[in-house]
N, C-alpha and C positions, 0 to 999 in steps of 0.2 A: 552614483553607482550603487545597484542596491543588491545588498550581499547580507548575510545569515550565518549565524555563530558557527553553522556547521561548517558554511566556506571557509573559516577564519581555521578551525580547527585542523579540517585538511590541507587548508593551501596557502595559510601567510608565512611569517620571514621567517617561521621553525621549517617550515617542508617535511611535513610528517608524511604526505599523503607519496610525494616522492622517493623519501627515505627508505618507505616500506616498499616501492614498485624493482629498487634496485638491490634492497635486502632479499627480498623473496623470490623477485623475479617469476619465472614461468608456474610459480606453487600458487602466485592468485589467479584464479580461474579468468579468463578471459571476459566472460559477460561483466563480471565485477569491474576488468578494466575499464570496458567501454561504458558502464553505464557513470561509474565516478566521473568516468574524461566529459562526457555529457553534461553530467551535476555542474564539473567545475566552471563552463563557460552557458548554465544556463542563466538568464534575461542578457546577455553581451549581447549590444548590437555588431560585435565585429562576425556573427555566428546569423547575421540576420533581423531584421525588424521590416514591420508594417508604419508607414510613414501619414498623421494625417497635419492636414492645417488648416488652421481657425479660418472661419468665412470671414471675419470679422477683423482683424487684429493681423493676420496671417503670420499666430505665432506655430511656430511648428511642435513636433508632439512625435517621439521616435517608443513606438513599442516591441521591445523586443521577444522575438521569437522562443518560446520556450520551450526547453529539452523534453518534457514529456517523456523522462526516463521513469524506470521502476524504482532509483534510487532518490531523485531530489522531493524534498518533503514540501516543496512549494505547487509544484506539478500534481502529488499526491493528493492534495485538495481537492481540486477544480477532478482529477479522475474520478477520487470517490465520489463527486457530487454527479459526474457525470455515469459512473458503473456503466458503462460500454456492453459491456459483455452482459447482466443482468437485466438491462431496460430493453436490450432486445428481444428478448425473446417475453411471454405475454406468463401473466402468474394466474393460478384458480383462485376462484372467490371462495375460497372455504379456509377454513382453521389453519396458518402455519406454525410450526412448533420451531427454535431453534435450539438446537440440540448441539453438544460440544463434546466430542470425544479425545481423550489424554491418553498419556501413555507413561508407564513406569518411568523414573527419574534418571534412572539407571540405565537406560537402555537408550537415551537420547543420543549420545554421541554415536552409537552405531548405524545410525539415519546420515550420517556424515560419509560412512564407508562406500556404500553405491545410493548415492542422494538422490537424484535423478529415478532411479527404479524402486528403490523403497519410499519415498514421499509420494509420488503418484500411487503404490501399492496402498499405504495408508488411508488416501480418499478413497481409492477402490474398496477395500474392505470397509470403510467404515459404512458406506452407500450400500455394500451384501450383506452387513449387519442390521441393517434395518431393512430392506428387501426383503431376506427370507424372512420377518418376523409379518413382515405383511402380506408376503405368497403366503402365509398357512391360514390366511382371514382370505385367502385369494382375490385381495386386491392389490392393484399397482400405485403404488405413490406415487408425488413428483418429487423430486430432491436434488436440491442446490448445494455442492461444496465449496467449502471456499478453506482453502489451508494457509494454517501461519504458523510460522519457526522460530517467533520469536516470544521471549516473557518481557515481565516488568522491570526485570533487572539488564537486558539486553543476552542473555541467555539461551543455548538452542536449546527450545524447547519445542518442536514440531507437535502439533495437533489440529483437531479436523472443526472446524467451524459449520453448522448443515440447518438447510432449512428444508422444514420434512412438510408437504402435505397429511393433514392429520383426515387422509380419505384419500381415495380413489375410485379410479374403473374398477370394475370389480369382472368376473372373466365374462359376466354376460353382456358387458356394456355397457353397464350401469353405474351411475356417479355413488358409491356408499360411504356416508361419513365413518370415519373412525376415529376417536380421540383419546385412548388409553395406547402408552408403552409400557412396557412393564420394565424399568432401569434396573434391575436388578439382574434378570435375566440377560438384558443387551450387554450388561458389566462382562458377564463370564463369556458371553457368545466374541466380544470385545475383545478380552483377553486374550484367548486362543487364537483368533483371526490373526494378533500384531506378531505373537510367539511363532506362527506356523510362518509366515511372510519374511520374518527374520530368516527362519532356517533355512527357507528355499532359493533366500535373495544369495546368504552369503556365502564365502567357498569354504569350502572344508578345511584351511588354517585358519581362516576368521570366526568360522564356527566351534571350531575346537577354542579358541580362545576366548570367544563371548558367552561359552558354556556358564561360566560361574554367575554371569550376571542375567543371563535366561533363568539360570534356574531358583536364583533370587528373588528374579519380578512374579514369578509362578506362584513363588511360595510366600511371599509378601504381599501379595494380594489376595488374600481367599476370597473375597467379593467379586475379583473381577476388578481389573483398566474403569478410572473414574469416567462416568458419562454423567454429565450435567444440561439440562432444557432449563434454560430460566426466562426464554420470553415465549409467548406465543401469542398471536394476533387472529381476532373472530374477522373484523370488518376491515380495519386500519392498514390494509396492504402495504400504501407507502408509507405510512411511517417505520414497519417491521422491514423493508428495503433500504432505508435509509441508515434505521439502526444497523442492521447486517451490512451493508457497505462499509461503514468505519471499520468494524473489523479486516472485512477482506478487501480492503485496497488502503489503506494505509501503511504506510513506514513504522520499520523499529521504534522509533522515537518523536517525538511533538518536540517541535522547539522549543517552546514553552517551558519545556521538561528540562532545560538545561538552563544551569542556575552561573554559573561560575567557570568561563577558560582563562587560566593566566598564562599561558602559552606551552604549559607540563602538563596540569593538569586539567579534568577535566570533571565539573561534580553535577549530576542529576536526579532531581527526584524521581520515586517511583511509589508505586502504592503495594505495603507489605499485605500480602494475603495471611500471615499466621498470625499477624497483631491487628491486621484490617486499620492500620495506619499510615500516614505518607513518612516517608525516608529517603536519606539520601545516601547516594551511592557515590564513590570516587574510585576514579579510572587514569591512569598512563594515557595523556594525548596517543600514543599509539596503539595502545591495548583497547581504547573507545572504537579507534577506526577499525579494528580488525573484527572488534565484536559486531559493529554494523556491516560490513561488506559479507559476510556469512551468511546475512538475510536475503542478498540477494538473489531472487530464481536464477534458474539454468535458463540459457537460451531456448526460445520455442517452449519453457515449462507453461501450462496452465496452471495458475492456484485457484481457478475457478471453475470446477467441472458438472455437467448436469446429469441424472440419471433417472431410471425411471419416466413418467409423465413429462416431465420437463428436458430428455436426453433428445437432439436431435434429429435422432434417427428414427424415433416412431413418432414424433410430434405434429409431421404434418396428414398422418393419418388417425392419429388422436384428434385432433383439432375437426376432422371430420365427425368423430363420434359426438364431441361437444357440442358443432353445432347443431345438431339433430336432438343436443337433450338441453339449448335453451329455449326453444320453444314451448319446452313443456318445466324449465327451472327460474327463475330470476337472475338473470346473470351467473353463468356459473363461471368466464371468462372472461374476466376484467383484462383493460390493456396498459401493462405496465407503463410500455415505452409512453403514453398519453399522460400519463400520472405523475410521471418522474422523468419528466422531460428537460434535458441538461439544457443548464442554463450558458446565455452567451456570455461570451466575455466583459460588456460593459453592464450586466445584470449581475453578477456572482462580485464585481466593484463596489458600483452602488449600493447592493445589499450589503456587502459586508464595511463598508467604510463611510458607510452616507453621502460620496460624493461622485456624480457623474462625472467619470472619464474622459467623454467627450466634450465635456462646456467647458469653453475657454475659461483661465480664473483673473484673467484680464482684462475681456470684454462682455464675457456675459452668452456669446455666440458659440457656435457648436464648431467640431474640430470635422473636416472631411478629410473620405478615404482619399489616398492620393498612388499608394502603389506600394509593392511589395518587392523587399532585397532579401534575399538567401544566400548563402556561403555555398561556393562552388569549386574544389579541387585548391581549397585552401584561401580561395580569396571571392568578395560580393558579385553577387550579377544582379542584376533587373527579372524578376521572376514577371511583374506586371506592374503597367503605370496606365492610369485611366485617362490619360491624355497625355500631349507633346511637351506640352512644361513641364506636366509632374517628370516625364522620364529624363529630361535636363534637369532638372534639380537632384533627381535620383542619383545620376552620374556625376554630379558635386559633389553630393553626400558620401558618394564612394572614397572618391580622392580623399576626402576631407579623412572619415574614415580611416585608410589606410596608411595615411600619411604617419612618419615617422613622432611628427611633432604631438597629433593627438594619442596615440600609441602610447609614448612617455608620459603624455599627462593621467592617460588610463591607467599604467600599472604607478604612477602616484597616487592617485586619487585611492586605489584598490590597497596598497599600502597602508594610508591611512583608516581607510575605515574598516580593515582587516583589527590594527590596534586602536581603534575605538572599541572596536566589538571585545576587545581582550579585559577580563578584568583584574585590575592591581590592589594585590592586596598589601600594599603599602599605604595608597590610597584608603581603604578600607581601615587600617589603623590609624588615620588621622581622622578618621573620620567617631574615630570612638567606638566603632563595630564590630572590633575584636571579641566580642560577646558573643555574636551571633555567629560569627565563624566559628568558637570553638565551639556552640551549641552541635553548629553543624557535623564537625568531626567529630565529636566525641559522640554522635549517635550512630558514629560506622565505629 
């Protein structure tokens, strides 16, 4: 049964993830529910698998169906690698700039009040802050956003991730490069854009009460809202795709990132930006959960929106201009989706584990498809079987499945390697590594 610290965190013999559903009730947002309830039963084949068996051996091989929710960090992967939304639509051969816009420290939790209106507000302004700096050069950029809410310490911190064409159409048609921002200026143009967005968003007791801390970030910034470009790509289109994906399709957190659950708590590194050193952090098994479920989008949110050049509502009469100016350009229209084309599932294995998935590890021979089960109104069906046997054996599989007997064996199994994933720092004291632990605490 293969499960992840994060499973063990939410759902083993403490019931943290329960606790909180009947403590808070209808105050967790609904998408949060369903995407956790997803996380908690993603690879279970009781939820579904694709079923093959060795030509050779005819050992069988049950893959299970996975959640592909916005919350499971294992899903999060295979998404970013795949960026759905990005490899669709086609990128210019010209300069991209990635540009980061922040916002006062102070003003974060008021993005929490109407989240929904002001986070989409956020990408919107921050795509008109760079627009009109390049209507007064009178040309149109393309521009790719992508927003994340969260920091290093699991924190809201909502800000705008953006990949800028450094050029565009220009009003006569024309492809004109352009490779200077002025960060200085965007700072203050910045500034005013999140300040006036606050004021319109929220009602008049929330504005009377977030007055002090408006007029704080005003005056605490004479510069201007931090805006930082620290990559930008001439040729290397997919690699500046790839890097920008981790950003915008990744989870709060890398499992990786988690060093220590003993079934309380909860301790993870992070990297300190004002020491530019690694640290670790420690959290209440339920004060971790509650700080990741907040990163969750709204239903129907996009965290990824296009504008300008790349918006798709003038792109299929752009793409007409393009092709009339590569005849006379070298490529000015490379094709993302060709570049960065998501890899299948027994590729993204193999590359990342050295070992194909489908070769039997008993005879040497390879595993075939044989048919697919889904979860239907609570219990499996046969979605497809590529012949008469396989859908008999399918319909074994089910019984076998549902049956009472392997049920018990599954929330044993799930049991144990819920408290394997746990770690004991008793254990840890025998071990002589009481050293390290307090290293670890005493740097919080």
């Amino acid at each position: 049964m293969k499960k992840n610290i994060l499973h063990a965190i939410f759902f083993d013999k403490e019931d943290h993830w329960d606790s909180l559903v009947k403590m808070y009730g209808k105050r967790i947002r609904p998408v949060a529910l369903a995407e956790v309830e997803k996380f908690r039963y993603c690879g279970d084949i009781k939820k579904g698998f694709r079923l093959f068996v060795c030509e050779g051996c005819h050992d069988v091989k049950h893959v299970p169906i996975r959640c592909k929710g916005k919350f499971c960090p294992t899903c999060a992967v295979g998404e970013s690698q795949r960026w759905s939304e990005m490899v669709s639509e086609d990128m210019y051969h010209t300069i991209h700039r990635h540009i980061v816009f922040t916002i006062d420290e102070g003003l974060r939790k008021l993005f929490l009040l109407h989240r929904k209106e002001l986070l989409k507000g956020l990408m919107d302004e921050a795509a008109n802050v760079v627009q009109m700096y390049f209507r007064k050069k009178r040309i149109t950029p393309g521009i790719i956003a992508g927003l994340h809410t969260f920091g290093s310490q699991l924190e809201f911190n909502p800000h705008v991730h953006m990949i800028v064409t450094m050029g565009g159409l220009s009003d006569g048609g024309e492809w004109q490069n352009y490779d200077y921002i002025p960060y200085k200026l965007l700072r203050v143009h910045w500034q005013n854009a999140v300040l006036k967005l606050l004021r319109r968003t929220l009602t008049p007791e929330e504005k009377k009460e977030a007055q002090p801390l408006l007029q704080k970030a005003y005056t605490k910034n004479a510069e201007g809202f931090y805006v930082n470009a620290p990559k930008r790509s001439r040729t290397n289109v997919k690699a500046l795709l790839q890097y920008i994906s981790r950003y915008m399709k990744r989870g709060p957190i890398a499992l990786k990132r988690i060093i220590y659950y003993d079934g309380d708590t909860v301790l993870f590194r992070y990297h300190d930006k004002r020491t530019n050193k690694e640290a670790v952090k420690i959290m209440v098994g339920k004060e971790f959960i509650l700080s990741l479920i907040r990163h969750i989008p709204d239903k129907d949110f996009k965290t990824i929106r296009h504008y300008g050049l790349y918006s798709r509502r003038i792109k299929t009469v752009v793409q007409k201009i393009v092709r009339h100016l590569q005849e006379k350009m070298e490529k000015l229209l490379i094709s993302a989706r060709k570049m960065t084309q998501p890899k299948k599932w027994r590729e993204r294995i193999t590359e990342t584990f050295g070992v194909d998935p489908l070769k039997c590890p008993h005879c040497g021979n390879f595993y075939e498809f044989k048919g697919t089960v889904v979860s239907k109104n609570g219990h499996l069906a046969i979605l497809y079987a590529n012949d008469r046997d396989a859908r008999r054996y399918l319909r074994e599989e089910i019984e076998r499945i549902e049956s009472e007997k392997h049920q018990h064996q599954q929330e044993k199994a799930q049991a144990e390697v819920f408290e394997n994933l746990r770690f004991d720092w008793e254990e840890l004291r025998q071990r002589s590594l009481k050293r390290e632990r307090d290293l670890y605490l005493s740097s919080m």
